[in-house]
mmCIF entry with sequence, helices, sheets and N, C-alpha, C, O atoms, coordinates in Angstrom:
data_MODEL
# 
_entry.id   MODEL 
# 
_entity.id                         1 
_entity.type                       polymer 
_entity.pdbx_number_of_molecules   1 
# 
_entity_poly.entity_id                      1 
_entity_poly.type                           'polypeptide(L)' 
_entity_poly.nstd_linkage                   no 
_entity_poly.nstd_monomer                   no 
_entity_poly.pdbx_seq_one_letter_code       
;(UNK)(UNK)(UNK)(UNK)(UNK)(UNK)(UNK)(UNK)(UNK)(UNK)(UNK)(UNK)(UNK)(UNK)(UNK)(UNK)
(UNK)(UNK)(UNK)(UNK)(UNK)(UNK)(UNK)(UNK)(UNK)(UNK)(UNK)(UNK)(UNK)(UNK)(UNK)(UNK)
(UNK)(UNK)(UNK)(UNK)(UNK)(UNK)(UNK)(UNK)(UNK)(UNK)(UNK)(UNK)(UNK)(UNK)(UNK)(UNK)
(UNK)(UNK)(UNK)(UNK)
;
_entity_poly.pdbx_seq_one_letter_code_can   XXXXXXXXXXXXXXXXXXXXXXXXXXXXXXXXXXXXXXXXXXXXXXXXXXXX 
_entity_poly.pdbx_strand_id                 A 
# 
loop_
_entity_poly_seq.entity_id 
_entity_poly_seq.num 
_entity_poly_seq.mon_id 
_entity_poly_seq.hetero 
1 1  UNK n 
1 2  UNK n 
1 3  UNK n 
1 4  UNK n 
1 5  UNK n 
1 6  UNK n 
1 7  UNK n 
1 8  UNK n 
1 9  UNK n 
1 10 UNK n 
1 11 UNK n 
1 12 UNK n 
1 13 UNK n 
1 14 UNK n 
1 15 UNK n 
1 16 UNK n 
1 17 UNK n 
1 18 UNK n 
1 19 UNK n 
1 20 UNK n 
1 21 UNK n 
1 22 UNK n 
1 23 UNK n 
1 24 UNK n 
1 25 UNK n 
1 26 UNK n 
1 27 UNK n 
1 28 UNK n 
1 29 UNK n 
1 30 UNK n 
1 31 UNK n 
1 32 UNK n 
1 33 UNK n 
1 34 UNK n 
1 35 UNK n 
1 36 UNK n 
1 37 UNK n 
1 38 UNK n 
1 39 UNK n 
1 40 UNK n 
1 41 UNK n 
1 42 UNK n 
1 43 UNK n 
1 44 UNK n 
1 45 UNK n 
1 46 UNK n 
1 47 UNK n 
1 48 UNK n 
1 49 UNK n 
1 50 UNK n 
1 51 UNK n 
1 52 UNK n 
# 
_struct_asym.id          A 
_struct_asym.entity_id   1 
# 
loop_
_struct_conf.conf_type_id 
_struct_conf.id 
_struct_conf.pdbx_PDB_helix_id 
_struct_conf.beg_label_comp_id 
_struct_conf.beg_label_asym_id 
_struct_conf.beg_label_seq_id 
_struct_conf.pdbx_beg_PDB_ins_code 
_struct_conf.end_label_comp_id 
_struct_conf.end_label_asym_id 
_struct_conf.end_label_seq_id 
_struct_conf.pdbx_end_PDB_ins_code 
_struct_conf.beg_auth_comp_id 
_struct_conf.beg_auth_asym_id 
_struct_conf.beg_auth_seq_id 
_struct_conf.end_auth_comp_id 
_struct_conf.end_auth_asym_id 
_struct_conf.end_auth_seq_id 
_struct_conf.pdbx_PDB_helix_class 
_struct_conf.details 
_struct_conf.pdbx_PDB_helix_length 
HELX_P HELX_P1 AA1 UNK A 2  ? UNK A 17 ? UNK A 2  UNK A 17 1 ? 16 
HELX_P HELX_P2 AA2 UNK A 22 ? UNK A 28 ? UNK A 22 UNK A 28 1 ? 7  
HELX_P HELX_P3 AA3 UNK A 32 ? UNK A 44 ? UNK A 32 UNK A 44 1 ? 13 
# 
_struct_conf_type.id          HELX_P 
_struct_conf_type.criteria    ? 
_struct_conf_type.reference   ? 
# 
loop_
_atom_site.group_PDB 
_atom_site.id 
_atom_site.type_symbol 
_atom_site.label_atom_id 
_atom_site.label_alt_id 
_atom_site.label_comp_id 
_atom_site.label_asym_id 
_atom_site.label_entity_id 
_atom_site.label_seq_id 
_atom_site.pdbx_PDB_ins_code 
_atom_site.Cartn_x 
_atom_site.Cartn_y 
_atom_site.Cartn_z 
_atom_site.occupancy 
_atom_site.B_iso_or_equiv 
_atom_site.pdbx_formal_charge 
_atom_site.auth_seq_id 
_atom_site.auth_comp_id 
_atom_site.auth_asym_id 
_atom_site.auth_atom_id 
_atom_site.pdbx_PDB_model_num 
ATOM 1   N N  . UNK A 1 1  ? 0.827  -1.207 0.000   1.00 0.00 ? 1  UNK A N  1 
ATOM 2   C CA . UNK A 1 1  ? 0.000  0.000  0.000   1.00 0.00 ? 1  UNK A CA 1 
ATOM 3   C C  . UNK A 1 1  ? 0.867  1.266  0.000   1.00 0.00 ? 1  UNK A C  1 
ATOM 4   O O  . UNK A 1 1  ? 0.769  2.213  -0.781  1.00 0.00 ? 1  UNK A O  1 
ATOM 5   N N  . UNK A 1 2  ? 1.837  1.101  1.133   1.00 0.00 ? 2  UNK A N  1 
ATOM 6   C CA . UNK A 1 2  ? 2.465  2.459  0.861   1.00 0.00 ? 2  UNK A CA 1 
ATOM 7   C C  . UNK A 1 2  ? 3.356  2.477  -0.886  1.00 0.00 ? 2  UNK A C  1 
ATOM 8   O O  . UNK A 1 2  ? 3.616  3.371  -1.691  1.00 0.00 ? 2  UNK A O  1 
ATOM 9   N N  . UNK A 1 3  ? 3.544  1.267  -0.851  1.00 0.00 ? 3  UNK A N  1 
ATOM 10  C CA . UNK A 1 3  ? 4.592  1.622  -2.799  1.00 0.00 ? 3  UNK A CA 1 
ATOM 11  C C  . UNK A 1 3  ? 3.162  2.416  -3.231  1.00 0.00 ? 3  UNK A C  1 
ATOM 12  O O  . UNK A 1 3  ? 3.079  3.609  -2.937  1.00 0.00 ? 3  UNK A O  1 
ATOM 13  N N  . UNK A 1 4  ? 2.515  2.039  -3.632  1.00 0.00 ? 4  UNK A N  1 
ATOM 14  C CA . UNK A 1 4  ? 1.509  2.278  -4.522  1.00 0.00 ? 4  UNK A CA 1 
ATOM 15  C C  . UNK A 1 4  ? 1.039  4.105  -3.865  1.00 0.00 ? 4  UNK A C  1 
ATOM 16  O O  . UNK A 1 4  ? 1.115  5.037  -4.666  1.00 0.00 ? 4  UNK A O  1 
ATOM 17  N N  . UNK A 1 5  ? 0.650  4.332  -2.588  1.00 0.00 ? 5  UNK A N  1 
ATOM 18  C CA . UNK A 1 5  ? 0.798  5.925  -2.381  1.00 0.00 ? 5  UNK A CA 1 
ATOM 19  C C  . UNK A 1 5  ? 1.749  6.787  -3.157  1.00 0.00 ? 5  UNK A C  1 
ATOM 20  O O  . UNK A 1 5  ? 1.416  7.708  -3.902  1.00 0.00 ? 5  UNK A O  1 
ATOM 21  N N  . UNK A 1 6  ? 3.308  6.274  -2.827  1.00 0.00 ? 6  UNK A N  1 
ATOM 22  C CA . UNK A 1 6  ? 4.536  7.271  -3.165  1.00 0.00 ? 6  UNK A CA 1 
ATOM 23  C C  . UNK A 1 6  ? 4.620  7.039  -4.693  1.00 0.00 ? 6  UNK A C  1 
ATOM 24  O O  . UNK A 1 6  ? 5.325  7.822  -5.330  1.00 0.00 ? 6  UNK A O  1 
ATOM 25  N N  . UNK A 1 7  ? 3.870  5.885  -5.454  1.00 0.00 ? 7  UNK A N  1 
ATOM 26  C CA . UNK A 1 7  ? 4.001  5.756  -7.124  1.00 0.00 ? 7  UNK A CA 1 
ATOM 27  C C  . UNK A 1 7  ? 3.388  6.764  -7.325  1.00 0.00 ? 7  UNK A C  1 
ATOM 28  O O  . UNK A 1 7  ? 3.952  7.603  -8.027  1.00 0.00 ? 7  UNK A O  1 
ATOM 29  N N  . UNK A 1 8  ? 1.771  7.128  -6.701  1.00 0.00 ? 8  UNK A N  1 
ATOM 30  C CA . UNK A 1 8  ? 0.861  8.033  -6.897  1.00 0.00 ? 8  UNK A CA 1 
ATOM 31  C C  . UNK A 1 8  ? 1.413  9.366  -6.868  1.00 0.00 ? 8  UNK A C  1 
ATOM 32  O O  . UNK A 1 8  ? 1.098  10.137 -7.774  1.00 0.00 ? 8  UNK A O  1 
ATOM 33  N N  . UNK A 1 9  ? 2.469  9.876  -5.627  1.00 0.00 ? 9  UNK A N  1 
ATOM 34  C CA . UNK A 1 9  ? 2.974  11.230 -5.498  1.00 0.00 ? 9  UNK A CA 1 
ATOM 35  C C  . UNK A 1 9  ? 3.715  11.681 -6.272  1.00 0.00 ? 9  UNK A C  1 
ATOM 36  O O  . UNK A 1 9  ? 3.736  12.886 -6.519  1.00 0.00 ? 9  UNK A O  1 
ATOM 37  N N  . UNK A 1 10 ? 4.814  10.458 -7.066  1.00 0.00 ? 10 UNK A N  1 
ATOM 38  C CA . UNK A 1 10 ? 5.735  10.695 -7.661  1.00 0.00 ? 10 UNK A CA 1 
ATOM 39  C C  . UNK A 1 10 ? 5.150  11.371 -9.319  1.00 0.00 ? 10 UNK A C  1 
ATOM 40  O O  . UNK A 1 10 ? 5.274  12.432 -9.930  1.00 0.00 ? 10 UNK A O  1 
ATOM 41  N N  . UNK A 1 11 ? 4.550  10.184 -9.520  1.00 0.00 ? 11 UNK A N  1 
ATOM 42  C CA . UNK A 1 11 ? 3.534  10.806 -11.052 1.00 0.00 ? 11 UNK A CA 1 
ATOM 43  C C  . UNK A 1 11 ? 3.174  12.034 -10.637 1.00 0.00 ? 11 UNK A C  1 
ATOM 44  O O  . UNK A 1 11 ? 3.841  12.968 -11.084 1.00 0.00 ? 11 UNK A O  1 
ATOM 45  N N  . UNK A 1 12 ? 2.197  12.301 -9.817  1.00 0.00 ? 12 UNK A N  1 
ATOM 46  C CA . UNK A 1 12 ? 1.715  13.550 -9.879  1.00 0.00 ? 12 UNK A CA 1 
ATOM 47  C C  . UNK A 1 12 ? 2.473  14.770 -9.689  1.00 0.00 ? 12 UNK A C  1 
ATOM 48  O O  . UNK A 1 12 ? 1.999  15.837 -10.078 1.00 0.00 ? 12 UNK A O  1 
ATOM 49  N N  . UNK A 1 13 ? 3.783  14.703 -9.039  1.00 0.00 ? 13 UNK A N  1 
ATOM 50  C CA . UNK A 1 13 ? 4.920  15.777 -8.967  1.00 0.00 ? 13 UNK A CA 1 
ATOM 51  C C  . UNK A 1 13 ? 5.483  15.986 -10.215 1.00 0.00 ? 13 UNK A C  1 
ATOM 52  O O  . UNK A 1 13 ? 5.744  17.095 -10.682 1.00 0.00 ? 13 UNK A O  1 
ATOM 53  N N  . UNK A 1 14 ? 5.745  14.476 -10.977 1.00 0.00 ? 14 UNK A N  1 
ATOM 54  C CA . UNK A 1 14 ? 6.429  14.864 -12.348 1.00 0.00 ? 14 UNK A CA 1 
ATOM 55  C C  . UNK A 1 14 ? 5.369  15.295 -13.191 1.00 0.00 ? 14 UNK A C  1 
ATOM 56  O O  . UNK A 1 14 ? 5.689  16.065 -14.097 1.00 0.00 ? 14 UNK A O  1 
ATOM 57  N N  . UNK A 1 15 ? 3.992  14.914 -13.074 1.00 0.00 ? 15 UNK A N  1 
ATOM 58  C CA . UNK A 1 15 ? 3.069  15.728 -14.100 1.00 0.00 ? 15 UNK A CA 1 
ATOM 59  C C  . UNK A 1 15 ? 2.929  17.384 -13.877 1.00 0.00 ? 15 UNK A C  1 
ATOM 60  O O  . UNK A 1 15 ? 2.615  18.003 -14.894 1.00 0.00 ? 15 UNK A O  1 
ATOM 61  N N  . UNK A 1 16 ? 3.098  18.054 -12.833 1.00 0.00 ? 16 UNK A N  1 
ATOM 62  C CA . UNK A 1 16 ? 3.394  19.124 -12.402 1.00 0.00 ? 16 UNK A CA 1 
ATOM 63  C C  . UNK A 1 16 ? 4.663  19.830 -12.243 1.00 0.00 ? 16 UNK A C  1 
ATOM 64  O O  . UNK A 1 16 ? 4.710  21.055 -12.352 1.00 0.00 ? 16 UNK A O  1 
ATOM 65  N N  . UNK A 1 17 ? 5.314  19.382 -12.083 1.00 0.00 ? 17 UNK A N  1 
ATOM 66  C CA . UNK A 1 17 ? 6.748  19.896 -12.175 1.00 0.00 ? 17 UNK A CA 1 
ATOM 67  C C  . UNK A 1 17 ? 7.582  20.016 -13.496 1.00 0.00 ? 17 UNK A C  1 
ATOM 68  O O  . UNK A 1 17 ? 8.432  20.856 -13.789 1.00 0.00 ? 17 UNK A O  1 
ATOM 69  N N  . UNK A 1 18 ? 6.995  18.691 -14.385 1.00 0.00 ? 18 UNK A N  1 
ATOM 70  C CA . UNK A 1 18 ? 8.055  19.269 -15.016 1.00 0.00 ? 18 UNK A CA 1 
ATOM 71  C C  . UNK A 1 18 ? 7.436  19.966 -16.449 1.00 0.00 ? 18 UNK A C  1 
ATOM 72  O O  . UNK A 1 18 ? 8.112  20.171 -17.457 1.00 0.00 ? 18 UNK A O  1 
ATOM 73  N N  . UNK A 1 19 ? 5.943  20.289 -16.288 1.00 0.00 ? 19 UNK A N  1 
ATOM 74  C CA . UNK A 1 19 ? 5.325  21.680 -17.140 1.00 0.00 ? 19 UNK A CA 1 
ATOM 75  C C  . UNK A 1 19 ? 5.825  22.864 -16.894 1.00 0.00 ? 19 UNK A C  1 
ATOM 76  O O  . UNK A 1 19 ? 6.450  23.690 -17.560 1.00 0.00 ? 19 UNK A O  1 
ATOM 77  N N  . UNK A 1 20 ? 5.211  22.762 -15.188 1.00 0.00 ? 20 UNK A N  1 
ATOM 78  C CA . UNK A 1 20 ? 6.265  24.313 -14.717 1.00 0.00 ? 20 UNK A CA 1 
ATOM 79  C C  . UNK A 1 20 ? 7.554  23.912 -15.220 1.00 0.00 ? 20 UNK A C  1 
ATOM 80  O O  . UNK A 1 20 ? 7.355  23.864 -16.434 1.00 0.00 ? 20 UNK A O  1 
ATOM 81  N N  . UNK A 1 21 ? 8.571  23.644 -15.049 1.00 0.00 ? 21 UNK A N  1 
ATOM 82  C CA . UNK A 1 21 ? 9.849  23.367 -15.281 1.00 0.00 ? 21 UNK A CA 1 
ATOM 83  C C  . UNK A 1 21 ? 10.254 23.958 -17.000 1.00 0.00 ? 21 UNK A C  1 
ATOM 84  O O  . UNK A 1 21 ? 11.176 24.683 -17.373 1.00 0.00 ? 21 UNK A O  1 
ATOM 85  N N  . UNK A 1 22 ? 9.379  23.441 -17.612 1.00 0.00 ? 22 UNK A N  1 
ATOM 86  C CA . UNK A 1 22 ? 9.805  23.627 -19.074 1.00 0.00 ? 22 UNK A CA 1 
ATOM 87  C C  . UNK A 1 22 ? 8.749  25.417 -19.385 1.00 0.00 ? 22 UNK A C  1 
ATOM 88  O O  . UNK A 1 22 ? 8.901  26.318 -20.209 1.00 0.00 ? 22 UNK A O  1 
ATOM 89  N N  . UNK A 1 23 ? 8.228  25.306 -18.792 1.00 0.00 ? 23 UNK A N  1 
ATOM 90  C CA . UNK A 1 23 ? 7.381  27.010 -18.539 1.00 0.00 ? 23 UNK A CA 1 
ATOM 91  C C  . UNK A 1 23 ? 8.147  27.862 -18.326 1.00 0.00 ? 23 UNK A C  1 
ATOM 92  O O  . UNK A 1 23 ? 8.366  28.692 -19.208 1.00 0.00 ? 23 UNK A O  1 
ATOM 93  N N  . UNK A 1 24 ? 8.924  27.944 -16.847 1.00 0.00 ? 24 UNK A N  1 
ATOM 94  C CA . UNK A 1 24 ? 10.080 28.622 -16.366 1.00 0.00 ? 24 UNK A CA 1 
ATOM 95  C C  . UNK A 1 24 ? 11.071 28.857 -17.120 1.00 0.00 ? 24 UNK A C  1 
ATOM 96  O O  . UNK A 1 24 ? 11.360 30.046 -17.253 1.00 0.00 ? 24 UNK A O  1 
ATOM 97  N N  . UNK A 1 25 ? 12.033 27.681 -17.959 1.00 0.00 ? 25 UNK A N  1 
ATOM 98  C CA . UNK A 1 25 ? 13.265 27.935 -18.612 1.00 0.00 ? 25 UNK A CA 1 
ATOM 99  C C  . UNK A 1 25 ? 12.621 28.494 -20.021 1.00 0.00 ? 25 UNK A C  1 
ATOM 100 O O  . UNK A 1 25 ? 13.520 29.128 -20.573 1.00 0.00 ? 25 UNK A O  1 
ATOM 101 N N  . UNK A 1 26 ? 11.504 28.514 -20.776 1.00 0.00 ? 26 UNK A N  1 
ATOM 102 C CA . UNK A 1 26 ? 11.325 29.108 -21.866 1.00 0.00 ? 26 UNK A CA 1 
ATOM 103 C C  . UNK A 1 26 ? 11.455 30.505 -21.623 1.00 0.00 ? 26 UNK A C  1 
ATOM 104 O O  . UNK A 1 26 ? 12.307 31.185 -22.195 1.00 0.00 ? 26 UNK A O  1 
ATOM 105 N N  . UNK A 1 27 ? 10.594 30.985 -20.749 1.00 0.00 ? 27 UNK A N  1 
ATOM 106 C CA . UNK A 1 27 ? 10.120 32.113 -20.203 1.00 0.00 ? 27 UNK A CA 1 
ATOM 107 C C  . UNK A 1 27 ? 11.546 32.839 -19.560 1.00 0.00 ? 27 UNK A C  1 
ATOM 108 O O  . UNK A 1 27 ? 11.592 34.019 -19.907 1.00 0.00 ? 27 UNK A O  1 
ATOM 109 N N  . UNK A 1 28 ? 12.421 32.533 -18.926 1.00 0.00 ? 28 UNK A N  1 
ATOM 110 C CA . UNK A 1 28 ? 13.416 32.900 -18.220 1.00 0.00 ? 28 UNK A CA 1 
ATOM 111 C C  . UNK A 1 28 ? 14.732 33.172 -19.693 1.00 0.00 ? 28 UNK A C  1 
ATOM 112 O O  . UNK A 1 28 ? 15.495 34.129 -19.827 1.00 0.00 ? 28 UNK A O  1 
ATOM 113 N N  . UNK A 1 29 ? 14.591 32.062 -20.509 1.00 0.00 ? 29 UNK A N  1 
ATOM 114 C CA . UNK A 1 29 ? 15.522 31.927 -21.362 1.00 0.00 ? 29 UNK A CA 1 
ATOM 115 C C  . UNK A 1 29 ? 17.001 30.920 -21.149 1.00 0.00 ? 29 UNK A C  1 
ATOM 116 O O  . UNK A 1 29 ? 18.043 30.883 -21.803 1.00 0.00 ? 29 UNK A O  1 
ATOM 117 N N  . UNK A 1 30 ? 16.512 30.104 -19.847 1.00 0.00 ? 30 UNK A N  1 
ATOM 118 C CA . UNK A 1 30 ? 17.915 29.544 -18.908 1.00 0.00 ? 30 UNK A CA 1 
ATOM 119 C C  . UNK A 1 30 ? 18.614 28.886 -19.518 1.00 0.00 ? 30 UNK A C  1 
ATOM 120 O O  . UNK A 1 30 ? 18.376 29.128 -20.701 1.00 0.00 ? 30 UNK A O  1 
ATOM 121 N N  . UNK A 1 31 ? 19.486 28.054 -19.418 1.00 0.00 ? 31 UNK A N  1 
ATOM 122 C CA . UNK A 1 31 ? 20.490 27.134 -19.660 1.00 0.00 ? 31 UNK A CA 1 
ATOM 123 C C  . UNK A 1 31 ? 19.397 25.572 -19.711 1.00 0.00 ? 31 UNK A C  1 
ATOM 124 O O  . UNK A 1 31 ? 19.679 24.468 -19.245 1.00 0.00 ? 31 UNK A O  1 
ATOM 125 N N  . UNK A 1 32 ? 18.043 26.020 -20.491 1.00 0.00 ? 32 UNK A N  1 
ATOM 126 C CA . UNK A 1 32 ? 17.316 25.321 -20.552 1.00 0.00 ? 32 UNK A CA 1 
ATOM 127 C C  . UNK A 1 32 ? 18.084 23.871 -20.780 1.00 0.00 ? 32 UNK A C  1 
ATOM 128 O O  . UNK A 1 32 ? 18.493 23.249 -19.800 1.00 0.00 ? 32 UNK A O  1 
ATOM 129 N N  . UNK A 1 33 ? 18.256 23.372 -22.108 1.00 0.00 ? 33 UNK A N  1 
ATOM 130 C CA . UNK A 1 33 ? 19.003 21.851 -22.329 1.00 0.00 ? 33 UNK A CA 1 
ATOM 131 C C  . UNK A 1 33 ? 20.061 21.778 -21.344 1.00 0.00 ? 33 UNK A C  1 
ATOM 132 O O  . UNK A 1 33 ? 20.745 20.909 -21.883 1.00 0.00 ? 33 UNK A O  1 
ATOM 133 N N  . UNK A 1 34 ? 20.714 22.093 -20.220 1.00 0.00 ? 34 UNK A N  1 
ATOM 134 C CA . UNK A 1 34 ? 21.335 21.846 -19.429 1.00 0.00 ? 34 UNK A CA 1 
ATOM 135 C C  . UNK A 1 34 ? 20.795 21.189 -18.096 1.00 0.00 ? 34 UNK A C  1 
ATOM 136 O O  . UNK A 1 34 ? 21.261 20.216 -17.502 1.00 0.00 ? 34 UNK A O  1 
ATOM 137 N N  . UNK A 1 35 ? 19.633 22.008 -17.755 1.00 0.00 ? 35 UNK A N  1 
ATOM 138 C CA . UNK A 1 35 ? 19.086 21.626 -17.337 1.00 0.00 ? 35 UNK A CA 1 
ATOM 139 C C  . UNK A 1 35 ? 17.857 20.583 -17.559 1.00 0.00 ? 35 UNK A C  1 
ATOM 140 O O  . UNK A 1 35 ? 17.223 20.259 -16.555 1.00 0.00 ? 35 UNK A O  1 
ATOM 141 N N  . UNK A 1 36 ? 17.585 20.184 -18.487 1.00 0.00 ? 36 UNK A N  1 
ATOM 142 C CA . UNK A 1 36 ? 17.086 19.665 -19.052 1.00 0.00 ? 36 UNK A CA 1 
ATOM 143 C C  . UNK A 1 36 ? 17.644 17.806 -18.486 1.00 0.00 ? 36 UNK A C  1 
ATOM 144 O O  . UNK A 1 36 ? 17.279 16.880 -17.762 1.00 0.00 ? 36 UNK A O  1 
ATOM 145 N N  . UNK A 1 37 ? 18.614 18.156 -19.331 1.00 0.00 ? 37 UNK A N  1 
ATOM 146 C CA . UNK A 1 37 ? 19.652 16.941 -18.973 1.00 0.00 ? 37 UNK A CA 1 
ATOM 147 C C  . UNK A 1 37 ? 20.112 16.953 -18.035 1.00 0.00 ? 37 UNK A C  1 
ATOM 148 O O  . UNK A 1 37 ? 20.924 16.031 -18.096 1.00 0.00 ? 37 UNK A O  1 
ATOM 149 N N  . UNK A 1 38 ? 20.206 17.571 -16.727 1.00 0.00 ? 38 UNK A N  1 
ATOM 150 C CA . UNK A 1 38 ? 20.506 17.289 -14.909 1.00 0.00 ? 38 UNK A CA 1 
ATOM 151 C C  . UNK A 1 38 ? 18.959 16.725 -14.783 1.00 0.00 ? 38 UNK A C  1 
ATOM 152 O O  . UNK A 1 38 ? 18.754 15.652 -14.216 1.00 0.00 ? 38 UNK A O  1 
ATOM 153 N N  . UNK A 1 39 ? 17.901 17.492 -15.333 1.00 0.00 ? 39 UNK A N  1 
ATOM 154 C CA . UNK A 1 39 ? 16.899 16.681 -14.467 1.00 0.00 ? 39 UNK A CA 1 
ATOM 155 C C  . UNK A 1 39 ? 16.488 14.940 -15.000 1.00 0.00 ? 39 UNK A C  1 
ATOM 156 O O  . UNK A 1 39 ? 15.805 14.121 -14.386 1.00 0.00 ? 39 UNK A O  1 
ATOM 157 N N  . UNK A 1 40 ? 17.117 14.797 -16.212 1.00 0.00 ? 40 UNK A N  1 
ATOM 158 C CA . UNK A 1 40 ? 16.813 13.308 -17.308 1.00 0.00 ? 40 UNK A CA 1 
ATOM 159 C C  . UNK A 1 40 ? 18.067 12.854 -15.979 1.00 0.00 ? 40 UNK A C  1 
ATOM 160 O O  . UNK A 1 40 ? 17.510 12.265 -15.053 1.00 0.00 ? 40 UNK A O  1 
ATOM 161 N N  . UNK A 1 41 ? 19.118 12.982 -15.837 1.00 0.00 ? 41 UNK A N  1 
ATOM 162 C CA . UNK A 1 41 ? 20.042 12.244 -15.306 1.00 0.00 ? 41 UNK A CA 1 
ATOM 163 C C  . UNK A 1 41 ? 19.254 11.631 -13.837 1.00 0.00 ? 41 UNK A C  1 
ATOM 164 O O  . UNK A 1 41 ? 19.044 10.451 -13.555 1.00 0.00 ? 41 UNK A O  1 
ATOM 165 N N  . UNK A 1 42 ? 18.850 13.073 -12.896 1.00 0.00 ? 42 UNK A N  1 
ATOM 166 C CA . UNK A 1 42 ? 18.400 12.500 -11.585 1.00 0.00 ? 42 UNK A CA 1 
ATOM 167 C C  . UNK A 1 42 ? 17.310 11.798 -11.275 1.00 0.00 ? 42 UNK A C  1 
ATOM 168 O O  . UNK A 1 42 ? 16.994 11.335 -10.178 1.00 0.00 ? 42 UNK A O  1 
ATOM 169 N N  . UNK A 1 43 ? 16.379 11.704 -12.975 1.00 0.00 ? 43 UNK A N  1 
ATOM 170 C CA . UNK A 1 43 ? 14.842 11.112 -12.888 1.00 0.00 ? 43 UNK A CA 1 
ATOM 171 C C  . UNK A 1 43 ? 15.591 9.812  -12.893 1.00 0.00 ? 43 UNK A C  1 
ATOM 172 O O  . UNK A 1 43 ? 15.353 9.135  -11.893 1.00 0.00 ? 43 UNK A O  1 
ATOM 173 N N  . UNK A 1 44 ? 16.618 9.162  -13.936 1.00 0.00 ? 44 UNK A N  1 
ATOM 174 C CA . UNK A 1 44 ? 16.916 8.089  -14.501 1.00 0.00 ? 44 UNK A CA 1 
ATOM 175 C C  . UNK A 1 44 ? 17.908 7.330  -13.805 1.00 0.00 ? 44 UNK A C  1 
ATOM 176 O O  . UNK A 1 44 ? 18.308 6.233  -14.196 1.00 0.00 ? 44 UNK A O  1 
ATOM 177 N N  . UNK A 1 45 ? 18.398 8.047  -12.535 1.00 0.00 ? 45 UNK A N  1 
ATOM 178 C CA . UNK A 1 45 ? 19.457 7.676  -11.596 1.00 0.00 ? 45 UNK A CA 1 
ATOM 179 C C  . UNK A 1 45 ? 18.416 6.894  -10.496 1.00 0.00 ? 45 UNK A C  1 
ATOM 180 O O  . UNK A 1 45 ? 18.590 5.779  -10.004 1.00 0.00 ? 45 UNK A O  1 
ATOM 181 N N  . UNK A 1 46 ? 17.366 7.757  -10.284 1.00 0.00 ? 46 UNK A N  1 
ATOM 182 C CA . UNK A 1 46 ? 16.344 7.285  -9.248  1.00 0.00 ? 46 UNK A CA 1 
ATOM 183 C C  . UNK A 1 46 ? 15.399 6.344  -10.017 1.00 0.00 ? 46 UNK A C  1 
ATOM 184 O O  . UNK A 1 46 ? 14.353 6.130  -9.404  1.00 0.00 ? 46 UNK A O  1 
ATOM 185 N N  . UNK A 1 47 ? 15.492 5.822  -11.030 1.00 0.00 ? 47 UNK A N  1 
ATOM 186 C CA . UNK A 1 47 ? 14.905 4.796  -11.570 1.00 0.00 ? 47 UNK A CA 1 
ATOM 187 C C  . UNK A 1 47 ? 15.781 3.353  -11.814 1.00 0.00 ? 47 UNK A C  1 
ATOM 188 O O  . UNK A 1 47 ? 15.426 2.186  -11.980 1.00 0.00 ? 47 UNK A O  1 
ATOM 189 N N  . UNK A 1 48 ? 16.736 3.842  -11.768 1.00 0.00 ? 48 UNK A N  1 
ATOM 190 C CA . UNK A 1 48 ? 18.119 2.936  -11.831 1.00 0.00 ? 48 UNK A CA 1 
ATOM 191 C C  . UNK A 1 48 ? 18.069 2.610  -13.266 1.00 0.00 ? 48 UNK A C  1 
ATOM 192 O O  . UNK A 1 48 ? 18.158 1.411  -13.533 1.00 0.00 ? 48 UNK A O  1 
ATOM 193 N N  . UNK A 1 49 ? 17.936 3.496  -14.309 1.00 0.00 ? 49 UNK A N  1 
ATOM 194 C CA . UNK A 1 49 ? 18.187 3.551  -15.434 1.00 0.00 ? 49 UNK A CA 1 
ATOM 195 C C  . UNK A 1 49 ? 19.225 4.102  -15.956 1.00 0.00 ? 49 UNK A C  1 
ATOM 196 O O  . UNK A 1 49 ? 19.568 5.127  -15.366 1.00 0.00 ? 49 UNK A O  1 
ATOM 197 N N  . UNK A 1 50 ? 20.321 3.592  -17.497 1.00 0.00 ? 50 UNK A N  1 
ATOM 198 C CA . UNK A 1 50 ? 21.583 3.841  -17.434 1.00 0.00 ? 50 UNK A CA 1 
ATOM 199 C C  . UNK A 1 50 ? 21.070 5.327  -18.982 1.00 0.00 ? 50 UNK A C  1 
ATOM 200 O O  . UNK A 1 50 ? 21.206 5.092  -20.183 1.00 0.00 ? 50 UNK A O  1 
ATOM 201 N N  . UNK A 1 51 ? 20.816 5.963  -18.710 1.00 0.00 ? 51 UNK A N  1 
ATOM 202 C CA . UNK A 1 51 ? 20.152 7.057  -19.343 1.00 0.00 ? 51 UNK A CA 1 
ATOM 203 C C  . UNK A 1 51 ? 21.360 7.602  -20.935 1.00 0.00 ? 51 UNK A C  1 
ATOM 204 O O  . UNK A 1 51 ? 21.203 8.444  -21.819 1.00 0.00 ? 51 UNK A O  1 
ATOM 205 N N  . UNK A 1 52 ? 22.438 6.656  -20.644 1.00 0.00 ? 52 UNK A N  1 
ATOM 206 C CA . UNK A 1 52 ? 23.842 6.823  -21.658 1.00 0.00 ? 52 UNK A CA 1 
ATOM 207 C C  . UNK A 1 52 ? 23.727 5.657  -22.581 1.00 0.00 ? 52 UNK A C  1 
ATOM 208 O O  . UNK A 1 52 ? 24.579 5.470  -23.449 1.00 0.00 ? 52 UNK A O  1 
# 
């Protein structure tokens, strides 16, 4: 029961976060693809996926 809660939080943070996320760096103009690729690395590190 609890996996299945924190599966639930996790989706719903990345369905929210990472709109804002790509909202912010358009809008800002940031080091968007940099960041881009820190956040692919730490999604795919915490998935234990080899993202290379």
């Amino acid at each position: 029961m609890k996996k299945l809660i924190l599966w639930i939080i996790i989706l719903v943070c990345r369905f929210i976060l990472s709109p804002l996320f790509y909202y912010l760096a358009n809008k800002w103009k940031l080091l968007s693809t940099l960041w881009i690729a820190i956040l692919l690395l730490i999604f795919a590190s915490k998935k234990n996926i080899n993202p290379i």
